[in-house]
C-alpha positions in Angstrom: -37.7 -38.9 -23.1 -35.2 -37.0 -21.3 -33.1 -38.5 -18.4 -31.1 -36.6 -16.0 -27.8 -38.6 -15.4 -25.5 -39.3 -13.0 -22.2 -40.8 -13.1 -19.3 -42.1 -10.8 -16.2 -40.5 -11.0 -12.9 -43.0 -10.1 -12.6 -43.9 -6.7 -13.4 -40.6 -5.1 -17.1 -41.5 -5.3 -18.2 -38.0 -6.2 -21.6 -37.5 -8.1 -21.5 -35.1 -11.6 -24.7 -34.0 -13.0 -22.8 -32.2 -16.3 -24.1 -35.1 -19.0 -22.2 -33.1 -21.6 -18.9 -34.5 -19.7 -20.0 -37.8 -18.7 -20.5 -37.9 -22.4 -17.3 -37.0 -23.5 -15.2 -39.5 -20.9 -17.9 -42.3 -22.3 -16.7 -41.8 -25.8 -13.0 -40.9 -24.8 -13.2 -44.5 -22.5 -14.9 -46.4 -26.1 -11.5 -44.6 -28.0 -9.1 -45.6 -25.5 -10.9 -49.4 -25.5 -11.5 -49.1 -21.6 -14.9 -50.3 -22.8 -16.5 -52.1 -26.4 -18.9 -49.5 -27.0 -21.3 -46.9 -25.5 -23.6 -49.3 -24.1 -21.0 -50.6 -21.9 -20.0 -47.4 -21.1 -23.2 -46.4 -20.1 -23.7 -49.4 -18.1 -20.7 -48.6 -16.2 -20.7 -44.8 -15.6 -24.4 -43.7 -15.7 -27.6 -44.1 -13.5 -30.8 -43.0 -14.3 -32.2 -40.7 -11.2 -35.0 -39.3 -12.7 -37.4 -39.2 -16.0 -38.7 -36.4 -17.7 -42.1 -37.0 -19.4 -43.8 -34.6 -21.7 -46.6 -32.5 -20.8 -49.2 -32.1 -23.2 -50.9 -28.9 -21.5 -47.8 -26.8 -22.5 -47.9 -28.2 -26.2 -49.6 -25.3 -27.6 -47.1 -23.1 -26.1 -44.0 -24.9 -26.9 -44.5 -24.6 -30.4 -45.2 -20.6 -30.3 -42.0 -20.4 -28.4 -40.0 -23.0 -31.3 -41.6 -21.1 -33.7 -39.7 -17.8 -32.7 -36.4 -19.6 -32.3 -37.2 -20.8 -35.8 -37.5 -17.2 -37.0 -34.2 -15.8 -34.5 -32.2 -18.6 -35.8 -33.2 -18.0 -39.8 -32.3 -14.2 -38.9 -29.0 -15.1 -37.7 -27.9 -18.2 -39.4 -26.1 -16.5 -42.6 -23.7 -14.3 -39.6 -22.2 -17.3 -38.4 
């Protein structure tokens, strides 16, 4: 399952759809002890707006497309 999250920033009440960040002041918030753990965190600075269910029509065609990153990202992997 894939959720598309929301979070409250401070006072200014603003909405931020970038999970990537929310995640990142969860775990700096758990460091600093603002909260116990990432459950509290969550529970304070995320809302679920929306779920994303799979679709089993497209099955077939998301593992042809997997199976070409597979074979770009062997190609690749030893430049990195």
């Amino acid at each position: 399952m894939i959720l598309t999250l929301e979070a409250e920033l401070g006072s200014m009440g603003k909405r931020e759809s970038g999970t990537g960040t929310v995640g990142s002041a969860m775990l700096t918030g758990v460091a600093m002890g603002v909260f116990r753990d990432l459950e509290e965190a969550a529970s304070k600075m995320i809302e679920k707006t929306m779920t994303y269910e799979p679709r089993p029509r497209y099955h077939e065609k998301y593992l042809e497309v997997y199976g070409r990153y597979e074979k770009v990202y062997d190609a690749v992997r030893g430049l990195v």
